[in-house]
N, C-alpha and C positions, 0 to 999 in steps of 0.2 A: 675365673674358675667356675666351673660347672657344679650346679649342687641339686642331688634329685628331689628334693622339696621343693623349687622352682615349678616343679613337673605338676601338670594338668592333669587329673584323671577326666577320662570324657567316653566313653565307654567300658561298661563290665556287661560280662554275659548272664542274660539273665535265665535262671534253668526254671523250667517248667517243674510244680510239685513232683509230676509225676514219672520224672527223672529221678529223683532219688527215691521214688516207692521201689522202681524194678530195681534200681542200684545196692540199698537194704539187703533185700536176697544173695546177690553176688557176690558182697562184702562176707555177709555168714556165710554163704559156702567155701571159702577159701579156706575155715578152720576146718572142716571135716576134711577137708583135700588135702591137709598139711598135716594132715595127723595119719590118713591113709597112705600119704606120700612116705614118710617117715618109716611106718611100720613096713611095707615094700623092701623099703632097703637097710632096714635091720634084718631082715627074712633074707638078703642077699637077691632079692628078684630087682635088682637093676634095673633091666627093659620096662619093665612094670613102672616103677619108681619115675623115669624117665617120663612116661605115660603122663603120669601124674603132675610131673614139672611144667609139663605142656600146657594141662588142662587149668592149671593155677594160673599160668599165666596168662592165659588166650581170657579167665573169667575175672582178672584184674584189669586186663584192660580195657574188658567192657563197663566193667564198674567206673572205673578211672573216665572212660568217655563219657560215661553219661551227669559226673559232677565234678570236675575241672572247670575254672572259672578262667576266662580270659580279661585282662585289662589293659589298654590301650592309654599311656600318659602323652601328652604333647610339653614342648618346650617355646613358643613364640621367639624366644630371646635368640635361643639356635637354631631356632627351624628345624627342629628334630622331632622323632615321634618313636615313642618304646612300650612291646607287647613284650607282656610280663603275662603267662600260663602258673596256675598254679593249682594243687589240689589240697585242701582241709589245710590251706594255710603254708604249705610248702611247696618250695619251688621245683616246677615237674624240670626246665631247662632257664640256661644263661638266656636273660634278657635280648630279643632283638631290637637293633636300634637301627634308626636308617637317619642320617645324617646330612644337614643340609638341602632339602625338600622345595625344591621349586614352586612346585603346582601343584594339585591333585586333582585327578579325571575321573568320570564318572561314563563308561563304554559301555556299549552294547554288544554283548555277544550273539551275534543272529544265527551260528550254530546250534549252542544250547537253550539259544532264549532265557538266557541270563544275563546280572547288569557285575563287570569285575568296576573293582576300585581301584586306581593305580596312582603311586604317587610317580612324582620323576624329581628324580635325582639330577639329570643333564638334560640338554636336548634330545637324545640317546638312549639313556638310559633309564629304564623304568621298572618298579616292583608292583605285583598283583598283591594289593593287601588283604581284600574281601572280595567275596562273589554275593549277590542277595537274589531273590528270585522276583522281586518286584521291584520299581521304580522307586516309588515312595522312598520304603526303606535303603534302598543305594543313594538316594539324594541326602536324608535326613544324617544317616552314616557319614557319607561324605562333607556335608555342610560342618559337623562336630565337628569333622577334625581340620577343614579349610580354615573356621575360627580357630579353635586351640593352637593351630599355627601361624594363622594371621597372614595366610595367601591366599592367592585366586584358585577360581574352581573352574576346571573344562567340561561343559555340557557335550561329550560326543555320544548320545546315546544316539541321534540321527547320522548315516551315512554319507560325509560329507555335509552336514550341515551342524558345523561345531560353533558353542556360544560359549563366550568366554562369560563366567557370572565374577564379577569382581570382588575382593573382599570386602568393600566398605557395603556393598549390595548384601551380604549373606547376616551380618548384624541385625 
């Protein structure tokens, strides 16, 4: 039987101070907007009011993007790995889990010149978990969670010249 105390936390997002300095603001504006929103449509101005639902919401979600915490748990036993989002404690969505995890690769995207994280599920089958803009951090990313699951890691950041890093190597 599976139990999520077994589970590995191995990355949380870490927010810069200066993410919740702008964030502060947004959070207080939403009370004048819910109070103007209000008054709108007790005065019967609808269209208005509407206005105003918009504006609350488009200023909550930048709030909400900018201190939302992501966490990443592994399971070694399953070879499974679960992103849990949440914000001041509550869960923004149902748990993603990806189940039975082969490998996980570390590619180079020579479009964007960015490095995607991808685990595989089958031979076939693969999921993008992270994108980073440097090498460093796609490896150090990736290595977390190779250990926390206790598989191999795919080096294809070269075209055609892919190295397999083993897990007993990433220890």
């Amino acid at each position: 039987m599976r139990k999520i105390d077994d589970d590995i936390i191995i990355y949380t997002t870490k927010r810069p101070f200066w993410h919740y300095l702008i964030a502060i603001p947004l959070y207080v504006l939403i009370v004048p907007l819910l109070y103007k929103m209000v008054e709108l449509f007790y005065d019967r101005k609808g269209l208005n009011g509407l206005q105003f639902i918009v504006t609350m919401f488009f200023v909550l979600v930048c709030a909400a993007g900018l201190t939302f915490t992501k966490r990443i748990y592994t399971n070694s036993k399953f070879k499974d790995i679960r992103f849990n989002f949440k914000l001041f404690g509550f869960r923004l969505m149902k748990d993603v889990v990806f189940e039975n995890i082969r490998y996980i690769s570390v590619h180079r995207n020579n479009r964007d010149r960015d490095f995607e994280i991808k685990i595989w599920l089958t031979e076939t089958k693969k999921e993008t978990i992270s994108i980073f803009f440097d090498l460093e951090s796609a490896f150090k990313f990736a290595t977390n969670i190779a250990v926390g699951l206790d598989i191999n890691l795919l080096d294809a950041t070269e075209k055609g010249n892919f190295k397999w890093i083993e897990k007993e190597n990433l220890k």
